[in-house]
KENU-145312 format. One record per residue (C-alpha): residue number from 1; x, y, z. Coordinates in steps of 0.001 Angstrom, whole numbers, plus 524288, in hexadecimal, padded with zeros to 5 digits. Each point is the difference from the previous one (the first is absolute). Layout:
! KENU-145312
NODE_NUM_X_Y_Z
...
This chain:
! KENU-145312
NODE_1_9192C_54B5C_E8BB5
NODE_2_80C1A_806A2_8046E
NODE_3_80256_80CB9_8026F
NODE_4_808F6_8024F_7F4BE
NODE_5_80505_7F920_7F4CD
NODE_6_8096F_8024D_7F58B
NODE_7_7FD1C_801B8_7F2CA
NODE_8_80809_80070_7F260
NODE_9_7FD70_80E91_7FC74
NODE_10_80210_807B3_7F26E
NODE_11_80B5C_808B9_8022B
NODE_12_8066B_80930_7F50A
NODE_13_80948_7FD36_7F5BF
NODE_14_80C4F_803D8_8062F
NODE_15_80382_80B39_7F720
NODE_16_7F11F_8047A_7FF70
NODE_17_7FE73_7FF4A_80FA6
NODE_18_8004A_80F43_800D0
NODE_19_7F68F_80126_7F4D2
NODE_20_7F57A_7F7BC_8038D
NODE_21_7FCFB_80401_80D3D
NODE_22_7F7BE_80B78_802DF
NODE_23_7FA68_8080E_80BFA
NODE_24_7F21E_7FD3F_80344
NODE_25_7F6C7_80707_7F584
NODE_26_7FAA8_807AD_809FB
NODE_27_80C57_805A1_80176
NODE_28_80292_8073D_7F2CC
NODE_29_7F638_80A80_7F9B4
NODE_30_7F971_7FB92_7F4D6
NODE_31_808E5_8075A_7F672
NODE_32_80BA7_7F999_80687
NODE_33_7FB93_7F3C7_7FFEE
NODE_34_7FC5A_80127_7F192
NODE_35_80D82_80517_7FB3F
NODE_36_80725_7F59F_808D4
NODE_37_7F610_7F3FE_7F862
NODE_38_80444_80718_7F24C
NODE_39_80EB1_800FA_8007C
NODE_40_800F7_7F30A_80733
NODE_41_7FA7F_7F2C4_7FBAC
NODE_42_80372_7F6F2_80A4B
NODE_43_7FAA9_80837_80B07
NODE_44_7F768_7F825_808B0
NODE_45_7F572_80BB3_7FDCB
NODE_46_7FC52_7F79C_7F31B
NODE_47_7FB85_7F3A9_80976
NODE_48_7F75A_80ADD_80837
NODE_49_7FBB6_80B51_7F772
NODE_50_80016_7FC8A_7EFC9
NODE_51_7F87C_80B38_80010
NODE_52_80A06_80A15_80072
NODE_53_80618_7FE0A_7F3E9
NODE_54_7F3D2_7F9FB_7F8F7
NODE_55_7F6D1_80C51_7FF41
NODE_56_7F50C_7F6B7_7FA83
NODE_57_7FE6A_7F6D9_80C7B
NODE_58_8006C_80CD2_807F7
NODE_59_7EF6E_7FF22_800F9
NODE_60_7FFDE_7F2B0_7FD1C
NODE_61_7FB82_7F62B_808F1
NODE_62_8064C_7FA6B_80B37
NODE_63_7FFB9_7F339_7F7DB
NODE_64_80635_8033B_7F2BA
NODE_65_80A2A_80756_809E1
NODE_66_80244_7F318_80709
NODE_67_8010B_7F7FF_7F22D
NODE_68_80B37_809F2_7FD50
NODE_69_8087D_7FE63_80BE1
NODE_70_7FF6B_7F0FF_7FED9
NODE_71_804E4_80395_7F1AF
NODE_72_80963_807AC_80483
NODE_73_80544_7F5AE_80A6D
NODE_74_7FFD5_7F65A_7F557
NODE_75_809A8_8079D_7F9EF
NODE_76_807B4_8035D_80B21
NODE_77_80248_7F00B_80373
NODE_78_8037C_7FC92_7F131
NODE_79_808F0_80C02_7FE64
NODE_80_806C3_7FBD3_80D2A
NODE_81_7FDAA_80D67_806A9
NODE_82_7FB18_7F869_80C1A
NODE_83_804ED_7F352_80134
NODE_84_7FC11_7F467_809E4
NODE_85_80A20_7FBD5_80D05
NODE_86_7F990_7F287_7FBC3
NODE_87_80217_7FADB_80E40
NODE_88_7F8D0_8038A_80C06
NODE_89_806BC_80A39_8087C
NODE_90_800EF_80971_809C9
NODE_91_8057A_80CDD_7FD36
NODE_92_8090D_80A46_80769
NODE_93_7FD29_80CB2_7FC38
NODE_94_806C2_80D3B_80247
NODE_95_7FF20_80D4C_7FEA8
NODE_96_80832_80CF2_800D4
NODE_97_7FAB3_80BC7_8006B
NODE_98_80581_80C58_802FA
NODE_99_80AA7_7F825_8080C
NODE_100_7F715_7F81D_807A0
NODE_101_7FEFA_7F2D7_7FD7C
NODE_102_7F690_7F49B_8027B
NODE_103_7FE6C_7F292_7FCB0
NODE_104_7F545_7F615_80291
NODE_105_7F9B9_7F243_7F9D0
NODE_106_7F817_80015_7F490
NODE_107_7F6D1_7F3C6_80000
NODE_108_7F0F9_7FD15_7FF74
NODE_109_7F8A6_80156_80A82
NODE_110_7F1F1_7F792_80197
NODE_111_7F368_8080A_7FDF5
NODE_112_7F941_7F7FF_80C42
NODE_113_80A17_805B2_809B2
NODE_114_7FB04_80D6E_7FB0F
NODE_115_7F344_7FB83_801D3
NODE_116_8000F_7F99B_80CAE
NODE_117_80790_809F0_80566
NODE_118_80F06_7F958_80242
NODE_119_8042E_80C2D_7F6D9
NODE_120_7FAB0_80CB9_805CC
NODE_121_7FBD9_80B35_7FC61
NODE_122_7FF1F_80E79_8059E
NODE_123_7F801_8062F_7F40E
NODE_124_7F436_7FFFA_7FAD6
NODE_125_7FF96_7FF9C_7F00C
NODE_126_7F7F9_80612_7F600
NODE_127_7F4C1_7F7B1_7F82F
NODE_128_8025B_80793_7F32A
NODE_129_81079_7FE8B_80031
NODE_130_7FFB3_7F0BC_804FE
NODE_131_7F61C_7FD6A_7F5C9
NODE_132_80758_80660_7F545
NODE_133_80DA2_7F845_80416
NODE_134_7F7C8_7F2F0_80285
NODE_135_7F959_800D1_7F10F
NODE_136_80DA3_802C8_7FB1D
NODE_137_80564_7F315_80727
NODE_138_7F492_7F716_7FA21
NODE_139_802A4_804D7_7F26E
NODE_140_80E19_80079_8003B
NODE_141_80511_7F7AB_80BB6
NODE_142_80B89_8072C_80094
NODE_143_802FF_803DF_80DF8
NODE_144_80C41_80814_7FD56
NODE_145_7FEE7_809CA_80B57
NODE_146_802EC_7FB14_80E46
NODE_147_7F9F8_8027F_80C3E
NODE_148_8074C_8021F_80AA5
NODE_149_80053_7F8D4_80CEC
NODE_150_806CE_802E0_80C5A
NODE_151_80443_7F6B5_80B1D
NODE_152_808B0_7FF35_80BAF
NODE_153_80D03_7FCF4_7FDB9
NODE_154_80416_7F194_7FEB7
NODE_155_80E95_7FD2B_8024F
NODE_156_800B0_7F2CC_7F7B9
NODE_157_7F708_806E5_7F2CD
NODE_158_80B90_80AB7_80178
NODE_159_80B51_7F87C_7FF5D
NODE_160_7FB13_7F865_7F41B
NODE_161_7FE96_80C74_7F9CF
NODE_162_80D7F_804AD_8040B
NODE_163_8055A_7F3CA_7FA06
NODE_164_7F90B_80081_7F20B
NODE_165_802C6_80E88_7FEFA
NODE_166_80D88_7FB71_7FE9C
NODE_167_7FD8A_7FA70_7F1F1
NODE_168_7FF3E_80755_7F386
NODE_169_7F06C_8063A_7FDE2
NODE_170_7F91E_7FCE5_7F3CF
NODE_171_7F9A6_80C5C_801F4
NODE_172_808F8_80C21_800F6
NODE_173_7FC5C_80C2A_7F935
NODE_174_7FE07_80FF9_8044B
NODE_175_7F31D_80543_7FCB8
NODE_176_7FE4F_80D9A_7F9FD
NODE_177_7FCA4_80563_80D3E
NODE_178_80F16_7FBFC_80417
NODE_179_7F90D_7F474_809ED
NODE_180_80706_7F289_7FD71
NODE_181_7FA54_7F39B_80077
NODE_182_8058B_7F275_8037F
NODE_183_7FAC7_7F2AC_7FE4C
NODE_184_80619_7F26A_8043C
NODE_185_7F8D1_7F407_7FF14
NODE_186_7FEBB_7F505_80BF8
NODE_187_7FEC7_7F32B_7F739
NODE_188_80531_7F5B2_80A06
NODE_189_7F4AF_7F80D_80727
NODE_190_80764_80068_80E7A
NODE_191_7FFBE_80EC5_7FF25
NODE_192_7F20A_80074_7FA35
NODE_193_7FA7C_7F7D4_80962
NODE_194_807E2_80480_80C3C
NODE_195_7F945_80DB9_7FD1B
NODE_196_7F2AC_7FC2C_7FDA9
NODE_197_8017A_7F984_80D35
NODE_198_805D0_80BC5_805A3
NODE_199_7F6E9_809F8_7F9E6
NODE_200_7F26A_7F4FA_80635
NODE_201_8075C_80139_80E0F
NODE_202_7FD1D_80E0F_7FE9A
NODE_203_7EFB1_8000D_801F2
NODE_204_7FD7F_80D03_7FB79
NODE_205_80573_80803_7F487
NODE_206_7FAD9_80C92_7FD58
NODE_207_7FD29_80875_7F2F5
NODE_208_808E9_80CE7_7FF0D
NODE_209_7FC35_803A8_7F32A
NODE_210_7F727_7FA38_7F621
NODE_211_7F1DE_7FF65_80640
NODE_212_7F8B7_8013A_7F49E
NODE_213_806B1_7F699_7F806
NODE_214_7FFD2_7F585_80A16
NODE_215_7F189_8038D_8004B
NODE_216_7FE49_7FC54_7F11F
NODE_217_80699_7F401_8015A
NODE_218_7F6D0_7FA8C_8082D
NODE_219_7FA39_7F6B9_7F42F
NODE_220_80EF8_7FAE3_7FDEE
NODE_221_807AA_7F486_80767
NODE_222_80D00_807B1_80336
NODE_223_804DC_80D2B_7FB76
NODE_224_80B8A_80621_7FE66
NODE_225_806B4_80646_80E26
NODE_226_80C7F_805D2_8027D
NODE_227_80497_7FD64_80F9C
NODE_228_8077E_80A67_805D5
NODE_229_80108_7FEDD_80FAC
NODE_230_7FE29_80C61_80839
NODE_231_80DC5_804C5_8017E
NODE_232_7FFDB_8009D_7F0E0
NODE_233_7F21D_808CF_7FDDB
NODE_234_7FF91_80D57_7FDE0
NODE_235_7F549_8071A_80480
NODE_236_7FE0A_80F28_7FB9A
NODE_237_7F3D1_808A3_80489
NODE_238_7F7A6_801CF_7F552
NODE_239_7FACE_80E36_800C0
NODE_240_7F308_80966_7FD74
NODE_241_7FD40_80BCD_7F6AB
NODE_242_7F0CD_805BC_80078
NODE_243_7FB3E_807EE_7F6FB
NODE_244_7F8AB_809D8_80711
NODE_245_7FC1E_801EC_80F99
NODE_246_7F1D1_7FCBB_7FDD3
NODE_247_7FBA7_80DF7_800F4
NODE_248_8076D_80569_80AF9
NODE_249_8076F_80B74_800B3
NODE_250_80F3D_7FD36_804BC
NODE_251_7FC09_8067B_80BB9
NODE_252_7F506_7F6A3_80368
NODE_253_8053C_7F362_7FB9A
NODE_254_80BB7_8025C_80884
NODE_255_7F608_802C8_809E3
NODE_256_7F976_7F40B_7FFB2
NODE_257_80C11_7F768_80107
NODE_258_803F5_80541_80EED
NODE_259_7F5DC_7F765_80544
NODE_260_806E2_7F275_7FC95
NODE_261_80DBF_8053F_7FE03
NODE_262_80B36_808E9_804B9
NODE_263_804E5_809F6_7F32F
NODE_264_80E60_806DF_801DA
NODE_265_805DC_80635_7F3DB
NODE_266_80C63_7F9E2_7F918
NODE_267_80864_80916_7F843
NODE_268_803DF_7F279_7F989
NODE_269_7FBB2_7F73D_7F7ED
NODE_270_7F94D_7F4C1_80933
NODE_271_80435_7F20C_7FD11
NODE_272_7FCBB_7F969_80C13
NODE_273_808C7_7F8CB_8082B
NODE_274_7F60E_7F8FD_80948
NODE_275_7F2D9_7FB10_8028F
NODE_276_7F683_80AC7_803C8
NODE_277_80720_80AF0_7F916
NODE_278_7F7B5_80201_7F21D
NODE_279_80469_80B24_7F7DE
NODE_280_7F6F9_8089E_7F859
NODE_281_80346_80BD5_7F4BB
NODE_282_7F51A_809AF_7FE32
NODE_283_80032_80F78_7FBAB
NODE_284_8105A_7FF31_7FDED
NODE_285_80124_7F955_80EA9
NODE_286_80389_7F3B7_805E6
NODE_287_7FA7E_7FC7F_80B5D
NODE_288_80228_7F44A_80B48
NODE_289_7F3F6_7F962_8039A
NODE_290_7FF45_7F76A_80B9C
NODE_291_7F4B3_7F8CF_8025E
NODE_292_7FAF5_802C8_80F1E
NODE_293_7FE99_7F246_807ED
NODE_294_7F1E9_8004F_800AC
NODE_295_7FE89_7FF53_7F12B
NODE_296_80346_7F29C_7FF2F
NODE_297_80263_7F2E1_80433
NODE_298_80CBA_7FBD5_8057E
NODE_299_7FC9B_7F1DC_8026D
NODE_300_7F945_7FD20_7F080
NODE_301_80C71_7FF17_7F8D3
NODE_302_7F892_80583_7F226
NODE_303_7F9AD_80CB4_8087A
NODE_304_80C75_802DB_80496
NODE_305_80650_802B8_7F25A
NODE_306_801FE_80D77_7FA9A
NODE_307_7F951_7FD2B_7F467
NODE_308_7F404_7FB43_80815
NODE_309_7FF45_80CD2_80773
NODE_310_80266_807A0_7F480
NODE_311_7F455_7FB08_7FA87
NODE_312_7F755_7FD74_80CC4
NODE_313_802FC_80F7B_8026D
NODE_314_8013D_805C5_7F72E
NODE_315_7FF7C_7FC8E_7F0BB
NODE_316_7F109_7F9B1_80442
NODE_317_7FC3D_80A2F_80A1E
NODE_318_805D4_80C0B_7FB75
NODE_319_80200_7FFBE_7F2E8
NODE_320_7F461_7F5F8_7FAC5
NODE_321_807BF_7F52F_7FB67
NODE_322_7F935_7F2D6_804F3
NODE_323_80580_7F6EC_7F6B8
NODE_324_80BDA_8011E_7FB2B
NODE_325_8003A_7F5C9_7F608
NODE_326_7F615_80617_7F928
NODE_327_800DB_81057_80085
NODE_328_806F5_80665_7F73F
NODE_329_80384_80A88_8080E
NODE_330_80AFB_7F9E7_80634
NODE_331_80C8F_7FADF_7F9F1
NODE_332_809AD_7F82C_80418
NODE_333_81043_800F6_7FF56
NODE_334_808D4_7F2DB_803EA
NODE_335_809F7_804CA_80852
NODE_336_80A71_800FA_7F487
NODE_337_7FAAD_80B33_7FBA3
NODE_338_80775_80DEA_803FD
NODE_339_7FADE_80905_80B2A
NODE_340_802FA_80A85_7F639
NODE_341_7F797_7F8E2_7F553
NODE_342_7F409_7FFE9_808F3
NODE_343_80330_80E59_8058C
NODE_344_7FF21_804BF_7F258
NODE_345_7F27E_7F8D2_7FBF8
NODE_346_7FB77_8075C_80994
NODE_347_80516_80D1E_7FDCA
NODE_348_7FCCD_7FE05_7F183
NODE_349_7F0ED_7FE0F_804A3
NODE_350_7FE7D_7F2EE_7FB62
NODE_351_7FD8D_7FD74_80D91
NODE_352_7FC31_80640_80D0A
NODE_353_8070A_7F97D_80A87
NODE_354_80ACC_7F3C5_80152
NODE_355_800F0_7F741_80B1B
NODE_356_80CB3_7FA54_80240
NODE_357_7FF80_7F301_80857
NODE_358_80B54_7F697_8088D
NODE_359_8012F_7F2DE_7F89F
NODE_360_7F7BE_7F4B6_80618
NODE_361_80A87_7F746_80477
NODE_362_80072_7EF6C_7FAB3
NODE_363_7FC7D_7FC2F_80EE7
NODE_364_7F32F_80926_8004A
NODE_365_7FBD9_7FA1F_7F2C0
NODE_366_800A4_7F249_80681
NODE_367_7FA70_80385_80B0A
NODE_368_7F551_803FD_7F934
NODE_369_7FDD3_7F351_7F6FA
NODE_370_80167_7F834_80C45
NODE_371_7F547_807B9_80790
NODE_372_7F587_7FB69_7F27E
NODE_373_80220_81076_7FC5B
NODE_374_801F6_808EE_7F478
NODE_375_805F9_80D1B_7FEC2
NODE_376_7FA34_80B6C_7F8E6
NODE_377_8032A_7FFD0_7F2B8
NODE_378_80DE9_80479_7FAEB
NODE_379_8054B_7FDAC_80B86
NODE_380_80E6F_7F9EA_7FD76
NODE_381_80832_80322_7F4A9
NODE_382_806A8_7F299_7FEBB
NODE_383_80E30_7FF0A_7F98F
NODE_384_8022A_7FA3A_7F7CE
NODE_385_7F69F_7FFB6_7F449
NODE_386_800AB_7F645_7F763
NODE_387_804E4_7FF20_7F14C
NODE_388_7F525_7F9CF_7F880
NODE_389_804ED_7F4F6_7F5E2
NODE_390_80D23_7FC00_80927
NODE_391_7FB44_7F1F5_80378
NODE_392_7F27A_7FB7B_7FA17
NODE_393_7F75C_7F5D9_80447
NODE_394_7F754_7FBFD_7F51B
NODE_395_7F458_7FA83_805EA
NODE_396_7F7ED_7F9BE_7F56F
């Protein structure tokens, strides 16, 4: 099978487009999420939660829950709140945020390339999360949040986009969060087939963003991909908070980092501006960190990350945290969040110390899918994230 294909997706009404899309779930509080289900009934929160505004299915069964969403989507196709392209297609998508924009190609992507390895990866996923996200798939089929994929540039895929941008979108709308969103459609064959040829020339594409939900459709034929090329990723650090320093005194925990790093006191705020300088807030001050050579290894392109000496020296070490995925006691904050927002969790106690780390860069994250490795967990804070409920591939 090729590598991608295009598909006829659900998109918005156009005067609803603003209403039905919807961050991630993850990405609201409970209560938030709640209100935002109450006060609007075309959010796309109905077709992945019904039990925020339906207290009864809120200790139902995954089942009944499941019964309700495809009730729910029934409703949403005969009211015309998501309505079918009706022809196969590629998409263009872009996004502005904060003055930055990016574009890249929506399309589906086929489930053996993931497998076999011609789509890499650089993380490894959690059983629990790609389970949840796979059982949601089977029940619903409605893949409706992208994963992201990364490639190198490719002169002739550009200038196709270039020359479709130039036609009106059927998707154009500003979100709440003041991000717009642009769609065009690619309907004619010649262009179609001129980029599935140009995206197979390629060999390897590689996953930015989206591990786990690649991971859960592994049962599926394609599934849904956005294709942004390197020059158009944004990669942000993605930072840690821990609660306590696993019984030491400030004294001795500062102590016990000299051996695998050089400390020198900054009377600002570290946000650092190159590999090997990690930035750290404990007891009101910041601190630069920089890891000594022997401490790790410049040749293995994962050991020589920050956030691999971070945790090879000192969260596992030092302060007893072995697995991040799992302990509690550390947090992590995407780059987007403040310096000043971290400085004050810790000077309000919820936590004892903040590390502040350089951004991995796109051309470390390939190097490490092409040498078969993963990263430590929250790694890369990928821009952008994805509006759930933009372009939906219904899969059953």
């Amino acid at each position: 099978m090729p590598l991608v294909k295009p598909f006829s997706a659900l998109i918005p009404a156009a005067h609803l487009q603003s209403s039905v899309v919807t961050r991630p779930l993850e990405y609201y509080s409970t209560g938030e999420a709640r209100l935002i289900a109450s006060e609007n009934n075309y959010s796309f929160l109905h077709l992945i939660s019904p039990a925020l505004d339906h207290a009864y299915l809120r200790d139902m069964n995954q089942e009944l829950i499941f019964r309700k969403i495809a009730e729910n989507f029934d409703s949403f196709l005969n009211g015309n709140v998501l309505v079918p392209v009706n022809r196969p297609c590629f998409y263009i998508y872009q996004v502005t945020c904060n003055g930055f924009t990016q574009k890249g190609l929506w399309t589906l992507s086929d489930v053996q390339s993931y497998l076999d390895g011609s789509i890499k990866k650089h993380e490894l996923t959690v059983e629990r999360r790609e389970k949840q996200l796979a059982d949601y798939l089977h029940h619903t089929g409605l893949d409706a949040n992208p994963v992201l994929i990364t490639y190198h540039p490719v002169q002739a895929i550009d200038e196709v986009i270039a020359k479709y941008m130039l036609e009106l979108p059927v998707i154009d709308f500003t979100f709440t969060d003041l991000t717009e969103h642009k769609v065009w459609l690619i309907d004619d064959q010649e262009a179609i087939d001129l980029i599935s040829s140009e995206i197979e020339k390629i060999g390897a594409v590689y996953i930015a963003d989206g591990h786990h939900r690649a991971a859960a459709m592994s049962k599926m034929d394609y599934f849904s991909t956005v294709f942004m090329n390197t020059d158009e990723i944004r990669v942000l650090q993605f930072n840690r908070l821990v609660r306590d320093l696993n019984g030491l005194t400030t004294v001795d925990f500062l102590s016990r980092l000299k051996d695998a790093f050089t400390l020198e006191k900054s009377q600002e705020p570290v946000d650092p501006d190159q590999l090997h300088r990690i930035g750290m807030y404990l007891d009101k001050q910041w601190y630069v960190l920089s890891p000594k050579p022997a401490a790790y290894d410049a040749n293995d392109p994962v050991e020589l990350l920050d956030v691999s000496i971070l945790q090879h020296q000192l969260l596992g070490p030092v302060l007893g945290i072995d697995d991040p995925r799992t302990n509690a006691r550390v947090t992590f904050e995407g780059g987007i969040t403040p310096l000043s927002a971290l400085q004050q969790m810790v000077d309000n106690g919820l936590y004892a110390v903040v590390f502040t780390l350089f951004a991995v860069s796109v051309e470390q994250i390939i190097n490490v899918a092409d040498a078969n490795k993963t990263m430590p967990p929250k790694s890369t804070w990928i821009e952008p994230k994805f509006l759930v409920g933009m372009l939906t591939n219904y899969c059953i």
